[in-house]
N, C-alpha and C positions, 0 to 999 in steps of 0.2 A: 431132710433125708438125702444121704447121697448116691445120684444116678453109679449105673451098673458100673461105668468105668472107674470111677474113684472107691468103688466099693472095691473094686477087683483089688486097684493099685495101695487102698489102704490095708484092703488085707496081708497083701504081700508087704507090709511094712511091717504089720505084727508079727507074721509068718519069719521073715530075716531076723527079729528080736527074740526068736525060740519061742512061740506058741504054736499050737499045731494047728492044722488046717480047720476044724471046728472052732477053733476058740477064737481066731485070726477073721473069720467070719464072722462070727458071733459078735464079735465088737466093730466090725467095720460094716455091719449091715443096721449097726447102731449109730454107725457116724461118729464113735468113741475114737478122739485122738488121744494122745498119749499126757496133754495135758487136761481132758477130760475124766481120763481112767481114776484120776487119785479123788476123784468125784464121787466115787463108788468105795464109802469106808465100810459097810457092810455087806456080807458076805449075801444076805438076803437082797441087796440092791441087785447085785450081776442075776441072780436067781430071776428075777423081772425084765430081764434081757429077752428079747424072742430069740425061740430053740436054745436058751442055756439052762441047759439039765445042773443039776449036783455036781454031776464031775467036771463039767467045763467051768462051771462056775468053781470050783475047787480050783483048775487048770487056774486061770487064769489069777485067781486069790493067793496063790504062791507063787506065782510069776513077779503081780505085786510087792508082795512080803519079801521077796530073795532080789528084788532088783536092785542093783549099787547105782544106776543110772541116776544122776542128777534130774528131777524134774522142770525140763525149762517152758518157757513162755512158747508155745509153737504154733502158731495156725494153722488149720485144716488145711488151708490152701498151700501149707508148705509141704505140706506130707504127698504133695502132687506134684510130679518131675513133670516137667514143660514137656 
């Protein structure tokens, strides 16, 4: 699990990618990086998230489905600016 700083700084990497503040949370209090997320093929997987309700889990299931973003190979520890 990742300490409060990298929670913060992964959230705001979601939050810059157009999720809202709940959902930017809600995955980075999971330690969900962005090559992590396509992890989560079902809609009932995010639902097992702590604090993702229906709608953030929706939030986040169309953020998925609509993204053109090429899925690359990324480390957690890249998603962390020096």
């Amino acid at each position: 699990m990742p300490n409060s700083k990298s929670i913060t700084q992964l959230a705001a990497y979601w939050k810059r990618n157009g999720l809202s503040t709940r959902a930017s949370y809600v995955l980075a209090k999971a330690g969900v990086s962005e090559t992590q997320l396509v992890a989560y093929r079902e809609i009932s997987a995010l639902l097992c998230l702590k604090n993702c309700g229906s709608e953030t889990a929706k939030e986040i299931w169309d953020f998925m489905e609509n993204s053109e973003r090429e899925v690359k190979e990324v480390k957690f520890e890249e998603l962390i600016p020096n």
